[in-house]
C-alpha positions as CSV (number, residue, x, y, z in Angstrom):
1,X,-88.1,-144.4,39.0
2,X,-88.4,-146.5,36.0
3,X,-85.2,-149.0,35.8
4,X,-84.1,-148.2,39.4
5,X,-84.2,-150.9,42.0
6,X,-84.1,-150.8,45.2
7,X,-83.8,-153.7,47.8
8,X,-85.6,-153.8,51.1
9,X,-82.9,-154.5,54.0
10,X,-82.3,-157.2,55.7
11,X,-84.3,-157.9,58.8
12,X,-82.3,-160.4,60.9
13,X,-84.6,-163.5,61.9
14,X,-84.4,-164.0,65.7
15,X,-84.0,-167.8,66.1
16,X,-86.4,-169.1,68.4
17,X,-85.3,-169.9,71.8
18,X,-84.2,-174.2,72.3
19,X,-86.1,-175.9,75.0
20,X,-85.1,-175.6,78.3
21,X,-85.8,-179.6,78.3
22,X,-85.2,-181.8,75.2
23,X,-87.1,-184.7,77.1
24,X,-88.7,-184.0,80.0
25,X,-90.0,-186.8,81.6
26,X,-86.5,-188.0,81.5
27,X,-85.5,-184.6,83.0
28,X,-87.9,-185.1,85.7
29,X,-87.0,-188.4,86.6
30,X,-83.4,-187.3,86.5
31,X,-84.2,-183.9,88.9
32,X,-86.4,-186.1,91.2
33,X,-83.7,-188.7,91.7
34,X,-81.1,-186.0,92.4
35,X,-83.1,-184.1,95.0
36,X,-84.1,-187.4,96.8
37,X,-80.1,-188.4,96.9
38,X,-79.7,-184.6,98.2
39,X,-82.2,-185.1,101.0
40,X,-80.7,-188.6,102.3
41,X,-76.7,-186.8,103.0
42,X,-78.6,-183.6,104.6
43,X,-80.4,-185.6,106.8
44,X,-78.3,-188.3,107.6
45,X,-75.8,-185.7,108.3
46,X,-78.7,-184.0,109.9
47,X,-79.6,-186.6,112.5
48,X,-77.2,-187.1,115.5
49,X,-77.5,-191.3,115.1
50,X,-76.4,-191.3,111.5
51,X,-73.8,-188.1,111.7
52,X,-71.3,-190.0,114.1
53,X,-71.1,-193.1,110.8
54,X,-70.9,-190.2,108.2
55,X,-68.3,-188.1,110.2
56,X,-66.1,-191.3,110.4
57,X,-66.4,-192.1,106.7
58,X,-64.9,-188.3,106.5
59,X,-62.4,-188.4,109.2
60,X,-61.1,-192.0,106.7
61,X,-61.5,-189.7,103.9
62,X,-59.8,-187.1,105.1
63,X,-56.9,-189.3,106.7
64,X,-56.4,-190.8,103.0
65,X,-56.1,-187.6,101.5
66,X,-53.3,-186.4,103.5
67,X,-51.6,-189.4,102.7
68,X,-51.3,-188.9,99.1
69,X,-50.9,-185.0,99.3
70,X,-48.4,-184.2,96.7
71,X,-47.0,-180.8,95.0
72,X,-48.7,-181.2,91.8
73,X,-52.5,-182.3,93.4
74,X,-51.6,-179.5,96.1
75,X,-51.2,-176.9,92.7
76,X,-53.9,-178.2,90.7
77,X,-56.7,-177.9,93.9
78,X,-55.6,-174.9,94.8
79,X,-56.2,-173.4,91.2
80,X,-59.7,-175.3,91.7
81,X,-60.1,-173.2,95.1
82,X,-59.5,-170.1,92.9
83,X,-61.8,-170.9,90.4
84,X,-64.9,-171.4,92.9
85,X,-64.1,-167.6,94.7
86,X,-66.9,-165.0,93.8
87,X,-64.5,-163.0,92.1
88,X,-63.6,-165.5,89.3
89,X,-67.6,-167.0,89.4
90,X,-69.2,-163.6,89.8
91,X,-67.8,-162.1,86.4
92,X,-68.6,-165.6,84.6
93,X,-72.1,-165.6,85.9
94,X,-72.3,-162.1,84.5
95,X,-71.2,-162.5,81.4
96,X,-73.5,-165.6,80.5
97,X,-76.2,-164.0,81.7
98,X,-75.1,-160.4,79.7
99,X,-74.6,-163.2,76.5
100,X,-78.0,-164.3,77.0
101,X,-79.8,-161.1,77.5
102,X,-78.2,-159.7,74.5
103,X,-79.9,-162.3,72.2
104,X,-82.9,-161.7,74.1
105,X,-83.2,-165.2,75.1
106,X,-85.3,-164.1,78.4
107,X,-86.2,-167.6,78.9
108,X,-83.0,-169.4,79.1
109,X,-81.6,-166.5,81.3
110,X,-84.4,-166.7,83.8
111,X,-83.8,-170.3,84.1
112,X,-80.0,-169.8,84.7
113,X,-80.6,-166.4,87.1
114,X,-83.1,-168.4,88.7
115,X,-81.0,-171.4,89.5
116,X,-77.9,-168.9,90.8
117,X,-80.4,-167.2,93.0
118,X,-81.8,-170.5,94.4
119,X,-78.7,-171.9,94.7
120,X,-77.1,-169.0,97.0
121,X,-80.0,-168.1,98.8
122,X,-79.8,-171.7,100.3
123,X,-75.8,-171.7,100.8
124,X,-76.3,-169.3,103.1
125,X,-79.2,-170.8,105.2
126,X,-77.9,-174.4,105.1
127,X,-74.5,-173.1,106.3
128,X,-76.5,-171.4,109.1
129,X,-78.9,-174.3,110.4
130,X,-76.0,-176.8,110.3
131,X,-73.3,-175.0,111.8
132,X,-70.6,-177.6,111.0
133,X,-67.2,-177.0,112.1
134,X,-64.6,-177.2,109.2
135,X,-61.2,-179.9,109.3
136,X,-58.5,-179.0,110.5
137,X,-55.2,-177.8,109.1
138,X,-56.8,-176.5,105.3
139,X,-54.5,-175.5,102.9
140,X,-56.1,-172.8,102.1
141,X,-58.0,-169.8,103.4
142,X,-61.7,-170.2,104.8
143,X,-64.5,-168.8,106.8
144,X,-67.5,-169.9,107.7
145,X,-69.4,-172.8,108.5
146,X,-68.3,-176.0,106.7
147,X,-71.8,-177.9,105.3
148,X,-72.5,-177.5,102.4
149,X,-69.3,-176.9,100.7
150,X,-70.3,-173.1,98.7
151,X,-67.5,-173.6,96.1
152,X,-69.4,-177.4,95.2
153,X,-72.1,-175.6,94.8
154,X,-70.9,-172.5,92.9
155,X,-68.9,-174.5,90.9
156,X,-72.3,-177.4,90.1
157,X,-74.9,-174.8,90.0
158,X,-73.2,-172.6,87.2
159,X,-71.9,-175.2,85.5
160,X,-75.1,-176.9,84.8
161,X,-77.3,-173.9,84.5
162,X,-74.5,-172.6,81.8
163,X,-74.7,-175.9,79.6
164,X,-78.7,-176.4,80.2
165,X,-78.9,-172.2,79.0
166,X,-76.3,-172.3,75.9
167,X,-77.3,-175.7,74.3
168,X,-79.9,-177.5,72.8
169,X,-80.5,-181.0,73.6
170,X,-78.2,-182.8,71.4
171,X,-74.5,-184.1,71.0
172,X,-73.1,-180.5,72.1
173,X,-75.2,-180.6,75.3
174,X,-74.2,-184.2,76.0
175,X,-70.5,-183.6,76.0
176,X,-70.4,-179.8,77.6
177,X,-72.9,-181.5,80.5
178,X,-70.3,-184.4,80.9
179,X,-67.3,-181.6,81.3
180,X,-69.5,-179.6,83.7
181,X,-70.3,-182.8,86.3
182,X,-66.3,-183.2,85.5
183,X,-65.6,-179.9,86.5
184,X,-68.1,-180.1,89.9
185,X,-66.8,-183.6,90.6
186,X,-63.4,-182.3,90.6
187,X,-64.0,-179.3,92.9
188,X,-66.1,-181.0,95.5
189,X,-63.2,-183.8,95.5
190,X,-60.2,-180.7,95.7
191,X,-62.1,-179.7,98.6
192,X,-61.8,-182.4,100.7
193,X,-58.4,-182.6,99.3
194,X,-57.4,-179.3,100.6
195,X,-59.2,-180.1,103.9
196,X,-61.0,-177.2,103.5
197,X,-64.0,-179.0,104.1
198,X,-65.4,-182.9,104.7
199,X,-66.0,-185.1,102.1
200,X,-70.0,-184.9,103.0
201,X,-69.8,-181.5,102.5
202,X,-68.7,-181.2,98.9
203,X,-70.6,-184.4,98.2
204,X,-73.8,-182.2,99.4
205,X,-72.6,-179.4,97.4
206,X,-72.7,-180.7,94.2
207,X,-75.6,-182.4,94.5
208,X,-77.3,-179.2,95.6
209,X,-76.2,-177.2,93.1
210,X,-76.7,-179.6,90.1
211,X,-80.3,-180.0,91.8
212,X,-80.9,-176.4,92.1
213,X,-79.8,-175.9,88.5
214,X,-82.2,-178.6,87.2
215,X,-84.9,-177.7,89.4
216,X,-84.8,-173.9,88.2
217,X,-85.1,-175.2,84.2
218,X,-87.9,-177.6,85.1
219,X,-89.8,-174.8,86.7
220,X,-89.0,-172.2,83.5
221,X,-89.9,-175.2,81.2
222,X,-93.2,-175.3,82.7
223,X,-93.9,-171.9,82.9
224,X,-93.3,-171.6,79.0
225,X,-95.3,-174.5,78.1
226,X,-97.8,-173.4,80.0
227,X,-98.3,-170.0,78.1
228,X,-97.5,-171.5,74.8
229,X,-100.5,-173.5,75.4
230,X,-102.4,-170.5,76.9
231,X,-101.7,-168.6,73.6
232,X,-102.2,-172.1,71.0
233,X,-105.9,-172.1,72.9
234,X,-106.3,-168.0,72.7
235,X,-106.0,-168.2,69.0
236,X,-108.1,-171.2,68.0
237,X,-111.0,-170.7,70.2
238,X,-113.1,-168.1,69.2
């Protein structure tokens, strides 16, 4: 009617999903070198010749730990140990992932799914081809074999995946990256700490899950810019 109006709603604007990768050749380089320093402690523990050297670095390691065991490290690696059980990762994997399906950022959460997925299928194998007996006298509660270390891992592989998911490339991504190699670095190093596993074992672990994390988003990155390019070509050619 004549002197009446109406307004259209609002459609909300979907913001477009941020690169996996803000610079991928750097990202490359950085995966490739991670993977290749991954490789050398697997097989030098691996490899009867080179095991007996790393198993003495770890004994060492181990012996220096025990000497500067104290109540407040004991408290604060044992909140660590708590941190890396699937009952504390599990929800916080869950609700990521619930965060990032919700804004319907399919890309980002198959890169992060992707990189869990990896990450624990090959716990479970590694732990079962190596075999390796665990230190004696942990603080804490464990089971199973001792390489790699699963709580490195868990704690690497979220991390990363979590930071490389939520934030662009940028000053936000630089700093929440730095906390989450903090946060890995500190729980491969409570480990050893807590003699719940060797030194090379949570060394592996984090470099396998920060690996696996990486290698997931270069592999999503690809994917993407492979059918972006598919599509560009679709709609210019006739």
């Amino acid at each position: 009617m004549p002197g009446i109006v109406t307004e259209e709603p609002t459609r909300r604007v979907r913001m477009p999903e941020h690169p996996l990768l803000g610079m991928p050749r750097r990202d490359v380089a950085v995966t490739v070198s991670l993977a290749v320093a991954t490789a050398v402690v697997f097989v030098l523990v691996a490899v009867p010749a080179s095991r007996v050297h790393v198993q003495a670095f770890d004994d060492g390691y181990l012996r220096r730990m025990l000497a500067i065991r104290s109540g407040p490290l004991t408290a604060i690696a044992k909140v660590l140990n708590v941190l890396g059980l699937t009952f504390v990762t599990l929800p916080i994997r869950l609700l990521i992932a619930g965060f990032l399906a919700v804004r319907r950022r399919w890309w980002h959460l198959g890169a992060f799914a992707g990189a869990i997925v990896l990450s624990e299928i090959l716990i479970g194998t590694l732990k079962g081809v190596f075999d390796r007996a665990r230190p004696p006298g942990a603080l804490v509660s464990t089971s199973g074999a001792s390489f790699p270390s699963g709580h490195a891992v868990a704690a690497s592989v979220t991390a990363v995946a979590a930071v490389i998911a939520l934030f662009p490339e940028g000053r936000k991504r630089f700093l929440w990256g730095a906390a989450a190699a903090l946060f890995a670095l500190l729980m491969g190093l409570s480990r050893a700490y807590l003699a719940a596993h060797w030194f090379s074992d949570a060394l592996a672990g984090v470099l396998l899950g920060t690996t696996c994390a990486l290698v997931a988003a270069l592999v999503v990155h690809a994917i993407r810019a492979r059918r972006a390019a598919g599509r560009h070509r679709s709609g210019t050619e006739p």
